[in-house]
C-alpha positions as CSV (number, residue, x, y, z in Angstrom):
1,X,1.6,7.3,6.5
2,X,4.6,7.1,4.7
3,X,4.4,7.9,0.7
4,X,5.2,5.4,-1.9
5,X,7.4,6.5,-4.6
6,X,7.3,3.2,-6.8
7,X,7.5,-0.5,-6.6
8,X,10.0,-2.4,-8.6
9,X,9.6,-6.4,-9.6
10,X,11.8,-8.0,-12.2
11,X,10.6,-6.2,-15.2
12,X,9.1,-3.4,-14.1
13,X,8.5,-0.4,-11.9
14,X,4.8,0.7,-10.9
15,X,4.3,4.2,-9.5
16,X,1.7,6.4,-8.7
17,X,0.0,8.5,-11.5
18,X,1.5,11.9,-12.3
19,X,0.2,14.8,-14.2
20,X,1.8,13.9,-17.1
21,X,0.7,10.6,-17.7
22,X,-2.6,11.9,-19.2
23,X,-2.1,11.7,-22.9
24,X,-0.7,8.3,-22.3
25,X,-3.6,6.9,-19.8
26,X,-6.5,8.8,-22.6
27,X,-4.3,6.3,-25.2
28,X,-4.3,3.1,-23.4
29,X,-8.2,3.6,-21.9
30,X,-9.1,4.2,-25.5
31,X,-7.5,1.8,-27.7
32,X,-9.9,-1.0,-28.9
33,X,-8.5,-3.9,-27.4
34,X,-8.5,-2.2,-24.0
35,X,-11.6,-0.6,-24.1
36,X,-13.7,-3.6,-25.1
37,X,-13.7,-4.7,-21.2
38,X,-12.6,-2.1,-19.1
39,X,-14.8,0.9,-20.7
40,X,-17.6,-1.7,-22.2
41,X,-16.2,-0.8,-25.4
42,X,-17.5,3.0,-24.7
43,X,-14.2,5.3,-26.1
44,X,-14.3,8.3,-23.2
45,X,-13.5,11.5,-23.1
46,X,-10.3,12.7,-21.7
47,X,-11.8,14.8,-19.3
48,X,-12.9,11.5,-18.1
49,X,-9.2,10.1,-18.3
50,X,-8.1,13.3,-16.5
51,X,-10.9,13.0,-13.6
52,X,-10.5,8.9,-13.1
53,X,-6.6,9.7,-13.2
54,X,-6.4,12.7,-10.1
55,X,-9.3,10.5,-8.4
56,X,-6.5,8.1,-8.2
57,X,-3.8,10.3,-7.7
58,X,-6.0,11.5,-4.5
59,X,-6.9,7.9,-3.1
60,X,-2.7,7.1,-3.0
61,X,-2.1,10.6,-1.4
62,X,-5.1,10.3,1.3
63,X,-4.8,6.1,1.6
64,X,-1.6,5.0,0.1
65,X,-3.5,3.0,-2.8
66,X,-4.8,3.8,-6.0
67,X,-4.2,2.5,-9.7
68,X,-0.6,3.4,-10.8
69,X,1.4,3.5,-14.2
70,X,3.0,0.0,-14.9
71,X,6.9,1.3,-16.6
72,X,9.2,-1.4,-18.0
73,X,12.0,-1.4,-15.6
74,X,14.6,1.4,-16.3
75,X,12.0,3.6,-18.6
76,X,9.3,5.7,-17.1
77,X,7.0,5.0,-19.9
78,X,3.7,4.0,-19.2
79,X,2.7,1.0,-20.8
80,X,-0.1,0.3,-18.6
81,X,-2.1,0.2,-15.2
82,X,-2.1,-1.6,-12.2
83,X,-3.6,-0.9,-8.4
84,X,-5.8,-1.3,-5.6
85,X,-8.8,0.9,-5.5
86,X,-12.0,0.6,-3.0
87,X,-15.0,-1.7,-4.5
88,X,-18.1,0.5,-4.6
89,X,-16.0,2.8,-2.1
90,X,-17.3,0.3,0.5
91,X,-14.4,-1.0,2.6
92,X,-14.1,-3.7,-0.1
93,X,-10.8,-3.5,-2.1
94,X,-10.6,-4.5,-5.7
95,X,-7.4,-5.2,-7.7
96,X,-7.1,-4.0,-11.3
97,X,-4.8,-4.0,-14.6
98,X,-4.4,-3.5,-18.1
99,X,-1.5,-3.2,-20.3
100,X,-0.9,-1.8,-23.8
101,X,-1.4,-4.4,-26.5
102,X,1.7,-4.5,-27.4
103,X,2.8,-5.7,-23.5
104,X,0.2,-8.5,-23.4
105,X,1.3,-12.2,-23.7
106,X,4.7,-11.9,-21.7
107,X,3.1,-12.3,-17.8
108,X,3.5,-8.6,-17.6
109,X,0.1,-7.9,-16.3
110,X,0.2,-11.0,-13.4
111,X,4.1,-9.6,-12.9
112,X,2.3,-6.1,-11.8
113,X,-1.1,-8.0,-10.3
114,X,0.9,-9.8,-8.1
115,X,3.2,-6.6,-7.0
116,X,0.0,-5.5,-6.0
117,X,-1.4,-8.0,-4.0
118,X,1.9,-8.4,-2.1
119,X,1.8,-4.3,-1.3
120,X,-1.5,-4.5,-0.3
121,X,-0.9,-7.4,1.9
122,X,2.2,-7.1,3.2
123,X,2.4,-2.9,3.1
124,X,-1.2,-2.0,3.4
125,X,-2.6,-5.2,5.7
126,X,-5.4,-6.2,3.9
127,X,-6.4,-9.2,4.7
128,X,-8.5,-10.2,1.2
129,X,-8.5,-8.5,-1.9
130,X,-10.9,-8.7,-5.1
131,X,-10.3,-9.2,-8.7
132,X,-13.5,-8.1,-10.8
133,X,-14.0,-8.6,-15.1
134,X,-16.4,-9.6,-17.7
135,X,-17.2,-13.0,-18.1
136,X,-16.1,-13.4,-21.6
137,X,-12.5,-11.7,-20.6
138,X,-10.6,-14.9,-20.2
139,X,-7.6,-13.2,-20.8
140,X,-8.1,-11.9,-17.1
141,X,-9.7,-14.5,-16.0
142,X,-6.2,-16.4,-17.0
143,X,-4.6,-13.6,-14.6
144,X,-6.5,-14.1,-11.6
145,X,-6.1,-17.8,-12.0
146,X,-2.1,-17.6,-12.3
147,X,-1.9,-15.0,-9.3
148,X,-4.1,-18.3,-7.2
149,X,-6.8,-15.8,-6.5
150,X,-10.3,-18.3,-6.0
151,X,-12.9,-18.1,-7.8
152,X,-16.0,-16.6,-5.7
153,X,-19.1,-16.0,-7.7
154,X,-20.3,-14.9,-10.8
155,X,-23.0,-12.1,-10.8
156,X,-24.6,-9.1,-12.8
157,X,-22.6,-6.3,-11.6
158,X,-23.5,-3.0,-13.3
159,X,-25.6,-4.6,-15.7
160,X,-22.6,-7.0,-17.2
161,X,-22.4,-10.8,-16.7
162,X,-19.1,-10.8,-14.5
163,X,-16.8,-13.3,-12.4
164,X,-15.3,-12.2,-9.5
165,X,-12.1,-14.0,-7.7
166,X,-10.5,-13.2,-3.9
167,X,-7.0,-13.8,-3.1
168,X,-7.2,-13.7,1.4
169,X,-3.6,-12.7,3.0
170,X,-3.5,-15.8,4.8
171,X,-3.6,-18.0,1.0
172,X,-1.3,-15.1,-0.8
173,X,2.2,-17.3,-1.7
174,X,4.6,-14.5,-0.4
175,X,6.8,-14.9,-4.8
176,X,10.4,-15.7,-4.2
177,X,10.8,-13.0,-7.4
178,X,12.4,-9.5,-7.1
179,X,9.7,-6.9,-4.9
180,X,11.7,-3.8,-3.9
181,X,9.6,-1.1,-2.4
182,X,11.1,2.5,-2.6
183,X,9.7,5.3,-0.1
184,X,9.5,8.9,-0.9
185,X,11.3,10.8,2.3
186,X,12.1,14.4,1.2
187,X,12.3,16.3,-1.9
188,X,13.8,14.6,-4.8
189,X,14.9,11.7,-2.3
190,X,13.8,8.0,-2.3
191,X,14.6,5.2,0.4
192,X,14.1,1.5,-0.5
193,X,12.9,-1.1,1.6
C-alpha cells in the first residue's frame, strides 16, 4: 500500500498526524465548544490526546486511514481534524471532523468531510461510509446534510441520543472542486496524483 503524505482541496491540506501535533490536538479536543460533542463535554487528559493521536497515526500506517490534521492551505498549522476511522473496529467505517472555533462557519469542515469521502471512495474503495454525532449537534448534522450523506437512523449509541447518516459510493457526487492527492515515495520526496 502506498503511503499518503497529504491531501490538498481548495483551502486546505489534510495529512496524517505527526508527533508534534500533540499540544495542538490536547488544545482543540479540549476547548469548550469542541468538547461539548465530541468528548461529552468531559476535558481529557493528554495522555489521552497522545494515545487517541498514535492510535491514529497506527491505523493510516497499517490501513491507509485514520483521522488527520486539517492545515489551511500553504500553513502546516493544525486547525483541526478530519478522517476515516473503523466504527466499533467492526468492518464499519465512520467519518469524522472538528475544527477550531475560530475555522467554523466558512464550509471548512464539509471542505475537509468531503476530501474524505472522496479518498475513501475513490482511494480506499469503500463502498459506504458513516457519519455519527449527538442529536442536538446540528451544526454537524448541517455537515452531513451538505456532503448529501442520508439520513439512516437515530439510536442510543454509547448511552447518548445520536443520528447517524451514510453516504454509499455509488450516491457520492464525485465535486468538480480542487482534490490533489500527494503520495509519499522516498525520503523527503512526495508524488502527486
Amino acid at each position: 500500500m502506498r503511503r499518503v503524505a497529504s491531501i490538498d482541496t481548495a483551502r486546505l491540506r489534510l495529512r496524517p498526524y505527526r508527533e508534534n501535533d500533540l499540544d495542538a490536538l490536547h488544545a482543540l479536543w479540549t476547548d469548550p465548544q469542541v468538547r461539548r460533542y465530541l468528548w461529552d463535554d468531559r476535558v481529557i487528559e493528554r495522555t489521552l490526546a497522545a494515545e487517541v493521536m498514535r492510535g491514529s497515526m497506527a491505523s493510516t500506517a497499517a490501513e491507509g486511514f485514520g483521522h488527520w490534521a486539517v492545515c489551511p492551505t500553504g500553513g502546516d498549522a493544525l486547525i483541526g481534524f478530519c478522517g476515516l476511522r473503523r466504527l466499533d473496529d467492526g468492518p464499519d467505517v465512520e467519518l469524522l471532523y472538528g475544527l477550531t472555533p475560530a475555522y467554523w462557519h466558512r464550509g471548512l469542515a464539509t471542505e475537509a468531510a468531503r476530501a474524505m469521502l472522496r479518498f475513501g471512495f475513490e482511494q480506499l474503495g469503500f463502498a459506504r461510509i458513516f457519519a455519527l454525532t449527538d442529536a442536538p449537534n446540528t451544526a454537524s448534522v448541517a455537515v452531513m446534510q451538505r456532503l448529501g450523506m442520508s439520513f439512516e437512523c437515530r439510536l442510543i449509541y454509547h448511552g447518548l441520543d445520536t443520528v447517524q447518516y451514510i453516504m454509499r459510493r455509488d450516491a457520492f457526487p464525485v465535486p468538480e472542486e480542487p482534490f490533489l492527492v500527494h503520495y509519499a515515495v522516498s525520503r523527503g520526496r512526495e508524488e502527486e496524483r
